[in-house]
C-alpha positions in Angstrom: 109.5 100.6 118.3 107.0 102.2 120.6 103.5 103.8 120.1 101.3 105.8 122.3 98.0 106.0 121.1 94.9 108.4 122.6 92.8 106.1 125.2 89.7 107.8 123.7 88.1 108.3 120.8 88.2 111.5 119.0 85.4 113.9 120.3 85.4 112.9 124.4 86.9 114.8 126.8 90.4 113.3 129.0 89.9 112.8 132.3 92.5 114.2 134.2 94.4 111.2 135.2 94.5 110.3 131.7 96.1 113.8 130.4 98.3 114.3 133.2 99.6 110.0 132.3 99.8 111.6 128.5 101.8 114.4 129.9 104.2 112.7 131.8 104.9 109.3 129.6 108.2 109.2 127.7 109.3 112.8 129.2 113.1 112.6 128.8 114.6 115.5 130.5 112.6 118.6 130.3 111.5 117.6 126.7 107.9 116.7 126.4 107.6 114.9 123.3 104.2 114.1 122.8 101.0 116.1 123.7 97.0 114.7 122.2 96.2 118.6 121.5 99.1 119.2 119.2 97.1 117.6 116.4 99.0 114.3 116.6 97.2 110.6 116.3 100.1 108.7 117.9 104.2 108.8 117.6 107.1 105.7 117.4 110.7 105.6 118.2 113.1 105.1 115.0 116.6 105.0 114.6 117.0 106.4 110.6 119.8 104.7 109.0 122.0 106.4 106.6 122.6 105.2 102.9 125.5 105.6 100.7 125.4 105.9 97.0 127.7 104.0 94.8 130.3 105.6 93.4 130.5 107.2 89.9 126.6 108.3 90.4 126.6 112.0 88.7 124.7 114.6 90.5 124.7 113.1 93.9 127.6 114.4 95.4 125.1 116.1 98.1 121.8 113.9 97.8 121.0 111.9 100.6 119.5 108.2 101.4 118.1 107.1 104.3 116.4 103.6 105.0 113.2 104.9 107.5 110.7 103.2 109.1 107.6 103.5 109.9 104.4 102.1 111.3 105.9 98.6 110.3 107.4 99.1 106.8 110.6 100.1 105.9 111.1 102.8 103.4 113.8 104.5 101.5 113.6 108.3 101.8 115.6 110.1 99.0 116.6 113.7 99.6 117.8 116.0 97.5 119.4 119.8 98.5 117.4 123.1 98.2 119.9 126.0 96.3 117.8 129.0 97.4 115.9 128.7 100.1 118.7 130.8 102.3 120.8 133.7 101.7 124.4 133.4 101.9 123.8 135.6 105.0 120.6 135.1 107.1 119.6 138.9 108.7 118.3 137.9 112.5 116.9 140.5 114.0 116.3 140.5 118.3 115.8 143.3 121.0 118.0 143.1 124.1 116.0 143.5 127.8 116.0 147.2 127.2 114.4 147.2 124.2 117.6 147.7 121.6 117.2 145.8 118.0 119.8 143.6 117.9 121.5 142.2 114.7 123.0 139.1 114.2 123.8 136.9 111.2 123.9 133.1 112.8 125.8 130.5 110.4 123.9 128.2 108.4 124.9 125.8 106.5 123.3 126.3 102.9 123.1 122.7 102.2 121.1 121.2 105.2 117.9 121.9 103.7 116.3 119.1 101.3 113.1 117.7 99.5 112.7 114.4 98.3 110.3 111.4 98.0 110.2 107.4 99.6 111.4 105.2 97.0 108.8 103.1 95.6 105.7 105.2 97.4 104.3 107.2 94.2 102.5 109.5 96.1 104.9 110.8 98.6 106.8 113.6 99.9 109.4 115.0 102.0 110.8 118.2 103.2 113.8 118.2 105.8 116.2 119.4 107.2 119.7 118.5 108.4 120.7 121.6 110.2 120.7 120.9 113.7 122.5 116.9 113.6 119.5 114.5 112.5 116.3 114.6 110.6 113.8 117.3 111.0 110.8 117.7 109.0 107.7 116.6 107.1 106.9 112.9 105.6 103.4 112.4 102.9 102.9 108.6 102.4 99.7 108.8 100.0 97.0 110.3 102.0 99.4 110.1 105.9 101.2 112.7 106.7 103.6 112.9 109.5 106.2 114.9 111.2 109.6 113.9 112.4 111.7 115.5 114.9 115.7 114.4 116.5 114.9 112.8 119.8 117.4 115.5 122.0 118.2 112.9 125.3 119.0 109.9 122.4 122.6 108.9 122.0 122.0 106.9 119.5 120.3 108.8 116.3 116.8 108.1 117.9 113.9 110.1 116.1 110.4 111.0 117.0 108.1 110.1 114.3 104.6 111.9 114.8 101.6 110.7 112.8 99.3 113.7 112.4 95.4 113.3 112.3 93.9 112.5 109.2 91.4 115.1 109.1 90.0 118.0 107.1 91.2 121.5 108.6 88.6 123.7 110.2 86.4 125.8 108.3 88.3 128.5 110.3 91.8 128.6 108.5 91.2 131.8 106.4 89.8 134.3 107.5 88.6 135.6 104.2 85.0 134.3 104.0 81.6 135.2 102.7 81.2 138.1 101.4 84.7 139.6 101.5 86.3 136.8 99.9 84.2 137.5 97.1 85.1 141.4 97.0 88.6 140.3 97.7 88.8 138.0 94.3 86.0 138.0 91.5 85.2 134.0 90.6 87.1 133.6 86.6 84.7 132.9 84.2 85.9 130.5 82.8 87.1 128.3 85.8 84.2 125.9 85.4 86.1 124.4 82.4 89.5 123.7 84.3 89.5 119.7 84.9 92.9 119.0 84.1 96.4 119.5 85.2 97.8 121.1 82.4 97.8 125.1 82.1 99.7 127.4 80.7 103.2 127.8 81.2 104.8 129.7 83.7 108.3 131.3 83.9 110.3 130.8 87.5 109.0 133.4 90.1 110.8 133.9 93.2 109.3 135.2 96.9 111.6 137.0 99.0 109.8 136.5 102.7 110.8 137.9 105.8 109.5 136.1 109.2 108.5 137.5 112.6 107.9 135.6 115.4 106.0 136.9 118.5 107.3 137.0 122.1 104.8 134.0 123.3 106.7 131.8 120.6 109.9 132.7 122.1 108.8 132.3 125.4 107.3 129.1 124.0 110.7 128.2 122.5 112.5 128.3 126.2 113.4 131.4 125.1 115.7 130.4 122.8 116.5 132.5 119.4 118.3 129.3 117.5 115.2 126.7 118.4 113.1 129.6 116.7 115.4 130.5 113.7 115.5 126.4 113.2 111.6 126.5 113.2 111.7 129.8 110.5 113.7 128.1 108.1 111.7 124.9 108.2 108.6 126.7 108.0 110.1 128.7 105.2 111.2 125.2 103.3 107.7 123.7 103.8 106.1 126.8 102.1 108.8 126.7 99.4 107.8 123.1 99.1 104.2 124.0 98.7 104.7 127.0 95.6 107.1 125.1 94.0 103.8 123.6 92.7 103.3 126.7 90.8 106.9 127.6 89.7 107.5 129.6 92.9 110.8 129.4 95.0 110.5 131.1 98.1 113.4 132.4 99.7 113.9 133.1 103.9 115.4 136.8 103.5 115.0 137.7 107.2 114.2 136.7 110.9 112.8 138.9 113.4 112.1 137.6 116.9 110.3 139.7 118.9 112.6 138.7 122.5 111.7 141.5 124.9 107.7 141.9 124.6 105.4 142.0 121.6 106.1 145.1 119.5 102.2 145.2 118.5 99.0 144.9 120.7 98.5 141.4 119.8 95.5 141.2 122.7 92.7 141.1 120.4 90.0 138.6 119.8 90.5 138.7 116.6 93.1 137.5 114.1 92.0 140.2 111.8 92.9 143.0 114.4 95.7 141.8 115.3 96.9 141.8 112.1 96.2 145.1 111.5 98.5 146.2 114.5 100.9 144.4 112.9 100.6 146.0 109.3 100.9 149.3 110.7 104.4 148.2 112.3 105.3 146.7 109.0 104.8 149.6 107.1 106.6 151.8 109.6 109.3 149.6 110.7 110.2 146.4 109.2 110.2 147.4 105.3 112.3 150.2 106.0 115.0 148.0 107.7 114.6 145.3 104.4 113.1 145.4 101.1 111.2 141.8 101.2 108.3 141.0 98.9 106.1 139.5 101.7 106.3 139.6 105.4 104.6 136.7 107.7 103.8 136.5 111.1 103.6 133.9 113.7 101.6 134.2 117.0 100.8 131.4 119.9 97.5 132.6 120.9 94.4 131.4 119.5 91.9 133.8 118.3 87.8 133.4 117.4 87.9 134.4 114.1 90.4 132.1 111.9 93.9 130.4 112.8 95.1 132.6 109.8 94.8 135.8 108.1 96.1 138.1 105.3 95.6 141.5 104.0 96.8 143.1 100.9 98.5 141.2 97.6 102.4 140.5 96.7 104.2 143.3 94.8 101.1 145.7 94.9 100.9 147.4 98.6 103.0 148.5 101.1 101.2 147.9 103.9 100.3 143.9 103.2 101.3 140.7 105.1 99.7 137.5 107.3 99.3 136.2 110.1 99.1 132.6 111.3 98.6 131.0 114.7 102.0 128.9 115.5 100.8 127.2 118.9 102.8 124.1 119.5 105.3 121.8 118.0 103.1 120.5 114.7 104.7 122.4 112.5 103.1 121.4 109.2 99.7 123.1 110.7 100.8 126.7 110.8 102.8 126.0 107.3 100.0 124.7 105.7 97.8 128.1 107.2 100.1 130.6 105.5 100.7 128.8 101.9 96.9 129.3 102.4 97.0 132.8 102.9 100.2 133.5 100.7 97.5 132.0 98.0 95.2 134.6 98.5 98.3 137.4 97.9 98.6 135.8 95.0 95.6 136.3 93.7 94.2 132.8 94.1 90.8 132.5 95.7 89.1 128.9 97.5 89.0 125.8 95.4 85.3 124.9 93.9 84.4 121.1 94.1 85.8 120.7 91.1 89.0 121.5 92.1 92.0 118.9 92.2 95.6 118.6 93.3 97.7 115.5 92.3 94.1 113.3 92.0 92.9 114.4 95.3 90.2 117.2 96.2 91.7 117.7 100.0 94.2 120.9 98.5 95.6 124.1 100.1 93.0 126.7 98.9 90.2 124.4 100.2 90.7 122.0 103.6 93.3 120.1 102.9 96.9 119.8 102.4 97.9 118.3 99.5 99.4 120.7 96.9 97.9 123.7 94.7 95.4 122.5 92.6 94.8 122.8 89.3 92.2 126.1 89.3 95.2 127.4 91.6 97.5 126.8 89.1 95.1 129.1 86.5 94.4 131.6 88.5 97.7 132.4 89.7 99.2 131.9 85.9 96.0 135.2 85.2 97.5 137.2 88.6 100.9 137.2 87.1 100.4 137.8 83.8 99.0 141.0 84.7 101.7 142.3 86.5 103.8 140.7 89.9 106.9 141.8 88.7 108.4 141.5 92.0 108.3 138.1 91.8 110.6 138.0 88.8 113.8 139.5 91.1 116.1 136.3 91.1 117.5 136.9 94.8 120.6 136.8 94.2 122.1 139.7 96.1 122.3 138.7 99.6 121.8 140.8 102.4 125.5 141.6 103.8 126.7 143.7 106.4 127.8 146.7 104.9 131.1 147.6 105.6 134.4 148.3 103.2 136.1 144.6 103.3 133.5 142.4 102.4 134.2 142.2 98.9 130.9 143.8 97.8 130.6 147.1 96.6 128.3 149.3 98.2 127.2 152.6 98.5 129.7 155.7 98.6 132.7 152.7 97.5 134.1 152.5 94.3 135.4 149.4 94.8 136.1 146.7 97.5 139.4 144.5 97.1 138.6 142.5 100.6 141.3 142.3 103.4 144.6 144.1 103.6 146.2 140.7 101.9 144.3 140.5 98.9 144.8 144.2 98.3 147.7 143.8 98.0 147.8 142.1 95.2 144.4 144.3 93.6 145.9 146.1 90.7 142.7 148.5 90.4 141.3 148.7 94.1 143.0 150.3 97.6 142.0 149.1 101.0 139.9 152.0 101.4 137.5 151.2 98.8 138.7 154.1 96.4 140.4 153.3 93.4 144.4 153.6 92.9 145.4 156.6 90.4 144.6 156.5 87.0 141.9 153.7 87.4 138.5 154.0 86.2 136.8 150.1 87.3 138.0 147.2 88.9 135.3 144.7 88.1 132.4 143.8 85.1 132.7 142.2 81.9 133.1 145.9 81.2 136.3 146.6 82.7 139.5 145.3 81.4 143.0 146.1 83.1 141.3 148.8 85.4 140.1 150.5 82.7 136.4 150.6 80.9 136.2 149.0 77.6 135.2 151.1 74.8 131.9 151.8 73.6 130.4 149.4 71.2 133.0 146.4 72.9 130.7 143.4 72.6 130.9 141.7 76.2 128.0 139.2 76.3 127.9 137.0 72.7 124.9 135.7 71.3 125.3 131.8 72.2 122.5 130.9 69.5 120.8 132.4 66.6 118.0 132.9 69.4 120.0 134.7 71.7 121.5 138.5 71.1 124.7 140.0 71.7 125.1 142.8 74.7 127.8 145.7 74.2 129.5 148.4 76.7 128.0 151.8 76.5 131.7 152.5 77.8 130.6 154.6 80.6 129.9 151.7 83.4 131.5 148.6 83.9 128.6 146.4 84.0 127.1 144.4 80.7 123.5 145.2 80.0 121.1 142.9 81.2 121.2 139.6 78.9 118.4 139.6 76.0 116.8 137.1 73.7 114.5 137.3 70.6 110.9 137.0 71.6 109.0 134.2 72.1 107.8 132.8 69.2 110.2 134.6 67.0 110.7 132.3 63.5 113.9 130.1 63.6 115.6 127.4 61.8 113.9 124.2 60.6 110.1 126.2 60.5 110.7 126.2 64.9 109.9 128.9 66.8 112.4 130.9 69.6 111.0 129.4 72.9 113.2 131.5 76.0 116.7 132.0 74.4 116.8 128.8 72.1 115.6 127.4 68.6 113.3 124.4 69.4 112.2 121.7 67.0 112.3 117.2 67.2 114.7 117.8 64.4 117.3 119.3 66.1 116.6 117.4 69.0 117.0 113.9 67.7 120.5 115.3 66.1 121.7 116.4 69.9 120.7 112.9 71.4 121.7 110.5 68.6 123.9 112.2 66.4 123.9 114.7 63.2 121.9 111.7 60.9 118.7 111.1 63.3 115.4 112.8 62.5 112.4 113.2 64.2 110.1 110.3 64.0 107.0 110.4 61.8 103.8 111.4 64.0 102.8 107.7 64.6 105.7 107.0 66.9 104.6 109.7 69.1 101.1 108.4 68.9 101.8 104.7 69.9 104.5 105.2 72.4 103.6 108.5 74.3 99.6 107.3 74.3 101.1 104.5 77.0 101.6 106.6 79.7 105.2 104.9 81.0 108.4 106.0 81.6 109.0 105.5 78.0 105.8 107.5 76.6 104.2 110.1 78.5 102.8 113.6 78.6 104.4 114.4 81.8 104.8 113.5 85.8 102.3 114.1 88.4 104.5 115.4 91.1 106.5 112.7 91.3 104.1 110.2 91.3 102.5 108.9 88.2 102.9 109.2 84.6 100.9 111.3 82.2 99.0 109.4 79.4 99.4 111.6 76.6 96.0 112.3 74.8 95.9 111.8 71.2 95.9 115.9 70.3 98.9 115.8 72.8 101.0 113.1 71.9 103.5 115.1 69.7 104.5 117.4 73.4 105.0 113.9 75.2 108.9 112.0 74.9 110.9 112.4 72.3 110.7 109.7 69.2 113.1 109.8 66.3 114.3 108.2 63.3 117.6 107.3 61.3 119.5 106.2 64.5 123.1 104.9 62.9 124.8 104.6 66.5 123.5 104.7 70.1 125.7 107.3 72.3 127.3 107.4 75.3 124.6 108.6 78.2 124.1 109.2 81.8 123.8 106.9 84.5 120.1 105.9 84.8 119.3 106.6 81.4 117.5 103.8 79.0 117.5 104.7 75.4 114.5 102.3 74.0 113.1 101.4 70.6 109.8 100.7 69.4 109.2 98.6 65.9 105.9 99.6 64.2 105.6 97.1 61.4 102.0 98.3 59.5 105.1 101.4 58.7 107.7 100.0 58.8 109.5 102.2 61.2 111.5 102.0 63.9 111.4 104.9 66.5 113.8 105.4 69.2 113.5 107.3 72.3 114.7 107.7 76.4 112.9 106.6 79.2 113.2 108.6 82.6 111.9 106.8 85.4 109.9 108.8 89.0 113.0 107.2 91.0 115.1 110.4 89.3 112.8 113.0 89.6 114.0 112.9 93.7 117.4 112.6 92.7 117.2 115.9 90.6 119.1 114.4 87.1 117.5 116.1 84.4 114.8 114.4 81.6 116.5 114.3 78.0 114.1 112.7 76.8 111.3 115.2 77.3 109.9 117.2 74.3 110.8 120.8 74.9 108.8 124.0 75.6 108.0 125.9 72.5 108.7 122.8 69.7 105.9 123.2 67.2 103.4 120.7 67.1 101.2 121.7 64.2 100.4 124.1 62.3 100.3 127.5 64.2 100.5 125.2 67.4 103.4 124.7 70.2 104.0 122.5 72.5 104.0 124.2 76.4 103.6 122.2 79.8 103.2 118.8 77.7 100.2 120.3 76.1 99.6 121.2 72.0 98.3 125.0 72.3 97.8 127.4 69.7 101.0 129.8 69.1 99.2 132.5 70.6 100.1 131.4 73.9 103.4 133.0 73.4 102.1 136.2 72.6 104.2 137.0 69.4 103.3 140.2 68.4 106.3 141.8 66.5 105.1 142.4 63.4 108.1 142.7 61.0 106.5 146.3 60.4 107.5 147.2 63.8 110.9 146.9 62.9 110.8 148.1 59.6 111.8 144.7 58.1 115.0 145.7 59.8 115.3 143.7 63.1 113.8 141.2 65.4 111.9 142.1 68.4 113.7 141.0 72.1 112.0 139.6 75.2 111.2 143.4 76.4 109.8 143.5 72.7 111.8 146.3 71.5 113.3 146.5 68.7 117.2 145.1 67.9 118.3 147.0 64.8 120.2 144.5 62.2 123.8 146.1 61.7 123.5 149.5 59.6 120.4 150.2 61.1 119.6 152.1 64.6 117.5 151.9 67.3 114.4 152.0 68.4 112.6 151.2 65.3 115.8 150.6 62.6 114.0 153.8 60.8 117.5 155.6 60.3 120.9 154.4 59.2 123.2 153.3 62.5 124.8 150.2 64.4 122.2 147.9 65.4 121.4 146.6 68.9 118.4 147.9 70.7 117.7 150.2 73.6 118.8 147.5 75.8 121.5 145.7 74.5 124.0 148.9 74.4 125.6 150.6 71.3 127.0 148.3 69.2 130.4 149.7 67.5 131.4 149.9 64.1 132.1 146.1 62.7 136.0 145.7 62.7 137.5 145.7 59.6 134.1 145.8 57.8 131.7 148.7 56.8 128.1 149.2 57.7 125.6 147.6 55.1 124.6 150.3 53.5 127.8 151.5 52.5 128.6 148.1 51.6 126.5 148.4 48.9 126.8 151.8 47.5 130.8 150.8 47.6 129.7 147.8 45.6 127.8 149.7 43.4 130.4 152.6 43.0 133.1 149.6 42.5 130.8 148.1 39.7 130.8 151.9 38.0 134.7 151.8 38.2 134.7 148.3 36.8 132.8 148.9 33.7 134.4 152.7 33.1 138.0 150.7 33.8 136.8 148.3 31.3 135.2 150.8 28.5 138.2 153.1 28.7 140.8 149.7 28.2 138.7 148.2 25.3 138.9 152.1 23.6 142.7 152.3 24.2 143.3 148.5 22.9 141.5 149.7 19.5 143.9 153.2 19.9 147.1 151.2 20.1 146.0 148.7 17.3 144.9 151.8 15.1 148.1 153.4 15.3 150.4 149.8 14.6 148.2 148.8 11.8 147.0 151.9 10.0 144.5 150.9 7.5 145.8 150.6 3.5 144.4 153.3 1.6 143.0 151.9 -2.0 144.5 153.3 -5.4 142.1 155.1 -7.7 140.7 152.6 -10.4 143.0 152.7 -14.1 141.7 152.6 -17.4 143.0 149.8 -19.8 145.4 151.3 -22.8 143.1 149.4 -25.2 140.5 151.3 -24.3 139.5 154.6 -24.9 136.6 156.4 -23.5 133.5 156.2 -25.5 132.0 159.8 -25.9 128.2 159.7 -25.3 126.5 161.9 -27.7 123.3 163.6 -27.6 
C-alpha cells in the first residue's frame, strides 16, 4: 500500500522541484496517475478482491461483492446492476478530419454499470462501473469521498484509489446568482416549514440526456473516442445516482464527441457565453438529429464566471441545456456541477440553511455533495406537479438504426420479420417489410393469425378490482395504453385505489401470513414502529439509518398483524418477528428488513404500502399519515352519472350498458381510452336485462292468470253444478187463504 501525500499545506504555492517530483512519481508508462491540482488529497495502491455469493441467494445472479481496502480498513463493497441507465443501442456521434458526422453505435455491455454501499458503513455509497475490466468509479465513506480508477500498466488487478479534498465547492459552481437566481425561481412560501425528510410522494420520472464533449476533452483523452464514451457513461451513472434521490432515473440516450474542432466559439470568458453558442447549435443541430429531454455539455477550459451553467428548464424550451467545466481526471467534480445545474431545470432553486440531505447540510443545491435535500425534494415534487410531462416517457424505445431487418418497425414498413431465415418461417411478414397477401398485422395483442381482432376483443384484463380492462378498436393492432381507477377511488375493506391496487393492513396481513391473519390493533404499530429498527420503522435514510416512526406516523411504518395460525415459507434474508404486549394481551407479528438488503436490491414485504388508510380521511404516502387530499380524488360520482368510475386520466369508464364520456346514454362501457368494449358474449346489456326481466315477469303472471282461469273452465265443465228442485207442499196441507 502506497501513499503520496502534498509536501505543503493547502494554500502555499509548489516550488518547482516539488511539482515537477509530483509529476514524475509513480508515472507508469505514459499514464500520469496523480496530479495535486486535480482536487485530490492523496491516492493508495489496492488490489480489490472479488467475492462470491453462496448459492441459492435469490436476486443475485448479477450483484457483485468485493472485499476493498482503504486507508487501513478493509471493507466490503456491495454492488448491485443499473437496468436503465443505457439504451440497448448507444448513438455515438464523431466528425471525421474533414468535417463529416460520423455515426457509430460501440458495444456496451448493459450490465457493467452498478450502485451499491460498504457493508457495515451506514452512511456510504458507490457508483461503478465494470465496463472496461476492473473497478471504475465513485466511493462515500460518511463524510470521504473518493474516486477509483484500474491501474492500466498493473497485471495484477491493481487499482488507484484517490482520496478527494474534503472541502466545500467554490461559491462559483452555478452560475445563477444574485439577482437572476431570484428571477430564475421565486423562493416557496412555505419552504421555511420543511425540516423533515418526508414529502409528498412522487411517481418514477425518467431523463433522457444526450452528452457532448468538446474537442479539448478529446484532445485531453489522447484523442481517444472510447476513453471519452467510458467517461460519458460514468458521468451519466453518477448523475443518475444523484436524482435517484428524487425518483428520477436518468438515462444516456446519446454521445457526441466533437473530434475535428469545436463546433461552437467556445473562446469566451465566460461560461455563460459559451453556453449560449452552444444553445444555438443545440437548437439547430443536435435536437433535430435526436429527440432527448436534456442536453449537457462538457468543456476543459476554465472560465471567470462559474465552473457550471444552465439556461432554460426540462420539457419546457427548445433551446435549453448546461454546461460544465470537465478539466481533468476527478470525475465526481464535473458530475457533481451538472446534477447542480440539472436542479435548477428542474425547477429547484439553492438550499437555505435550513436545508438537509441524509442529516448533513453540505447538499447539491448548496456546496456540497451529499444528495438532494429535503427543500429539493419539495420543490421539485411543486415543478412537476404542474406539468414536466416529458419526464413521464419510460424510455423504452431505443434508438436503432433504421433499416428493414432489425426487427422494429419503422416508418414507411408494415412490418419487419428480421433476416431472410426467420422470414421464412413469418406467416404475416415478407423480407421486404410489406405484408404477404391477405394479411392485415403481424404483431400486438391486437392481431391474431395475421389478422386484427375485432372490435370490442378485450386484449388487456383488469388484474384487480383496481385495475380496468383495454379492448381493440379493431382498426390497429396495438392495445390502448393500460388504465387504472384513480387514485383514491373507494375499494374493498373501506381502502382506497393507490396506483392500480386495492390497499389496506387487512389484506396485507392475509398475503403474508395466510387468509386468517388481520391487521393488528393500533398499539402494535405504536410500540414496535416507535423503535426505529429493522423491525419497526418509518422508513430508510438512503441506506443508512432507520426512521423512528412518530407517534401520528406509526400506522405508515412496518407492517403488524394479528391471528397468525402458521408462519410461511419466505425469502432468504427475511426475519418474520413477534412482539407480546401483555397490558392487551396481544401478540403482533411482523418482518424485519435489515440496510444490508437495501444494496442487494430484494424488495421490503414488510413495509406498509402507499395509499393504505391510516385514519379517517387520511393515507399513508412516503411513510407519512397525510390527509386523503394528497391524492387528489376528485371524481365525484356525479361526473359519471352514478354510472362509472373515473381512470387515472380522470375520464370517465362507463359501467356495461352505459357509454362514454359521461355514461349519459345507453352503450358498452369503457372510456375514451380504454377502446369500445363489445357486446357481453352470451349476455345482454343491463338495461335490457331488466326490461326483459320485467317483460318476463308480465308473461309470468299473464301465463299464470290465464292457467288459474282455464283450471276453473275445465273443472266447470266436468262438474257442472246440481240445479235445486222447486220446494213441495205437504199433502196434509192445504194452502190457507188469507182473507181481507
Amino acid at each position: 500500500m502506497r501513499s503520496a501525500r502534498p509536501l505543503l499545506s493547502r494554500g502555499r504555492p509548489l516550488p518547482a522541484l516539488v511539482l515537477a517530483a509530483l509529476l514524475v512519481v509513480d508515472c507508469l508508462g505514459n499514464d500520469l496517475i496523480f496530479h495535486p491540482e486535480w482536487g485530490f488529497d492523496s491516492y493508495e495502491i489496492t488490489i480489490p478482491k472479488k467475492l462470491s455469493f453462496r448459492g441459492g441467494e435469490p436476486g443475485v445472479a448479477k450483484h457483485l461483492r468485493y472485499l476493498l481496502q482503504v486507508q487501513g480498513k478493509k471493507h466490503v463493497l456491495h454492488l448491485r446492476p443499473k437496468r436503465f441507465l443505457l439504451p440497448r443501442h448507444l448513438p455515438v456521434f464523431s466528425f471525421t478530419d474533414g468535417g463529416e458526422l460520423l455515426e457509430d453505435h460501440p458495444y456496451v455491455p448493459r450490465d457493467c454499470n452498478f450502485m451499491g454501499l460498504l457493508e457495515g458503513v451506514e452512511d456510504s455509497e458507490a457508483t461503478f462501473s465494470t465496463c472496461t475490466g476492473g473497478l471504475r468509479g465513485v466511493l462515500k465513506i460518511d463524510a470521504q469521498h473518493y474516486q477509483i480508477e484500474p491501474l492500466k500498466a498493473s497485471s495484477s488487478f491493481e487499482h488507484i484509489i484517490y482520496h478527494l479534498k474534503n472541502e466545500e465547492f467554490q461559491s462559483q459552481i452555478c452560475g445563477l446568482t444574485g439577482d437572476e437566481r431570484d428571477q430564475e425561481m421565486a423562493q416557496q412560501e412555505d419552504m421555511a416549514r420543511v425540516r423533515g425528510l418526508a414529502g409528498p410522494p412522487i411517481h418514477q420520472k425518467y431523463l433522457e440526456l444526450a452528452v457532448v464533449f468538446d474537442h479539448e476533452r478529446y484532445v485531453y483523452s489522447n484523442s481517444n473516442l472510447t476513453n471519452v464514451i467510458n467517461d460519458g457513461i460514468l458521468l451519466t451513472s453518477i448523475l443518475d445516482s444523484y436524482f435517484q434521490d428524487l425518483r428520477v432515473r436518468i438515462q444516456l440516450s446519446t454521445i457526441e464527441v466533437w473530434t475535428e474542432r469545436d463546433k461552437v466559439d467556445l473562446s469566451s470568458r465566460k461560461l455563460k457565453q459559451a453556453l449560449r453558442e452552444f444553445l444555438v447549435y443545440q437548437s439547430a443541430v443536435i435536437s433535430v438529429k435526436y429527440s432527448v429531454d436534456w442536453t449537457q455539455l462538457y468543456v476543459k477550459r476554465r472560465y471567470s464566471d462559474a465552473l457550471a451553467w444552465s439556461e432554460g428548464r426540462v420539457c419546457a424550451e427548445k433551446d435549453a441545456g448546461s454546461a460544465s467545466v470537465f478539466l481533468d481526471l476527478n470525475i465526481l467534480a464535473p458530475a457533481t456541477y451538472s446534477a447542480h445545474n440539472l436542479g435548477h431545470s428542474l425547477g429547484i432553486e439553492h438550499d437555505e440553511p435550513f436545508c438537509q440531505c441524509k442529516g448533513r447540510r453540505e447538499c447539491i443545491m448548496g456546496s456540497g455533495r451529499n444528495g438532494f435535500s429535503n427543500c429539493s425534494y419539495i420543490q421539485f415534487f411543486n415543478y412537476v406537479h404542474k406539468g414536466a410531462e416529458c419526464l413521464n416517457n419510460i424510455p423504452d424505445k431505443h434508438y436503432v438504426v433504421q433499416r428493414c431487418g432489425n426487427k422494429i418497425v419503422e416508418e414507411n414498413e408494415e412490418c419487419d420479420c428480421g433476416s431472410l431465415e426467420e422470414c421464412k418461417v413469418d406467416q404475416c411478414c415478407e423480407p421486404g417489410c410489406k405484408f404477404k397477401h391477405g394479411v392485415s398485422c403481424s404483431t400486438g395483442l391486437c392481431c391474431h393469425n395475421c389478422h386484427l381482432r375485432p372490435s370490442g376483443y378485450m386484449c388487456r384484463k383488469e388484474e384487480n378490482e383496481c385495475d380496468l380492462a383495454e379492448y381493440c378498436n379493431g382498426t390497429s393492432n396495438l392495445c390502448p395504453d393500460d388504465t387504472y381507477k384513480q387514485d383514491g377511488t373507494p375499494c374493498k375493506y373501506e381502502a382506497h385505489c393507490f396506483r392500480k391496487g386495492c390497499r389496506s393492513t387487512y389484506m396485507q396481513c392475509q398475503n403474508i401470513f395466510g387468509p386468517d391473519a388481520r391487521e393488528a390493533a393500533h398499539q402494535c404499530f405504536e410500540v414496535v414502529n416507535l423503535i426505529g429498527d429493522q423491525y419497526g420503522n418509518c422508513g430508510i435514510t438512503g441506506t443508512k439509518t432507520y426512521v423512528k416512526c412518530e407517534k401520528q406516523h406509526s400506522l405508515c411504518g412496518r407492517i403488524q398483524c394479528i391471528n397468525v395460525k402458521f408462519l410461511p415459507e419466505m425469502p432468504d434474508h427475511t426475519t418474520i418477528t413477534s412482539t407480546h404486549l401483555q397490558d392487551e394481551n396481544l401478540l403482533c407479528w411482523g418482518i424485519g428488513y435489515h440496510l444490508s438488503l437495501v444494496a442487494l436490491g430484494i424488495p421490503d414485504l414488510g413495509v406498509i404500502t402507499d395509499g393504505t388508510s391510516c385514519g379517517k380521511d387520511q393515507v399513508c404516502v412516503n411513510r407519512t399519515c397525510m390527509s386523503k387530499s394528497i391524492l387528489k380524488f376528485d371524481c365525484l360520482p356525479e361526473k359519471c352519472n352514478h354510472r362509472g368510475f373515473c381512470n387515472n386520466n380522470r375520464n370517465c369508464h362507463c359501467l356495461y350498458g352505459w357509454e362514454p364520456p359521461f355514461c349519459e346514454e345507453m352503450g358498452h362501457g369503457g372510456s375514451v381510452d380504454s377502446g369500445p368494449p363489445g357486446p357481453l358474449e352470451g349476455g345482454l346489456p343491463g338495461w335490457a336485462q331488466i326490461v326483459s326481466l320485467m317483460f318476463l315477469r308480465f308473461v309470468l303472471v299473464a301465463i299464470s292468470v290465464i292457467v288459474v282461469m282455464f283450471r276453473r273452465m275445465i273443472r266447470s265443465y266436468l262438474h257442472p253444478p246440481k240445479k235445486e228442485p222447486p220446494p213441495t207442499v205437504p199433502a196434509d196441507e192445504t194452502p190457507k187463504e188469507k182473507t181481507v
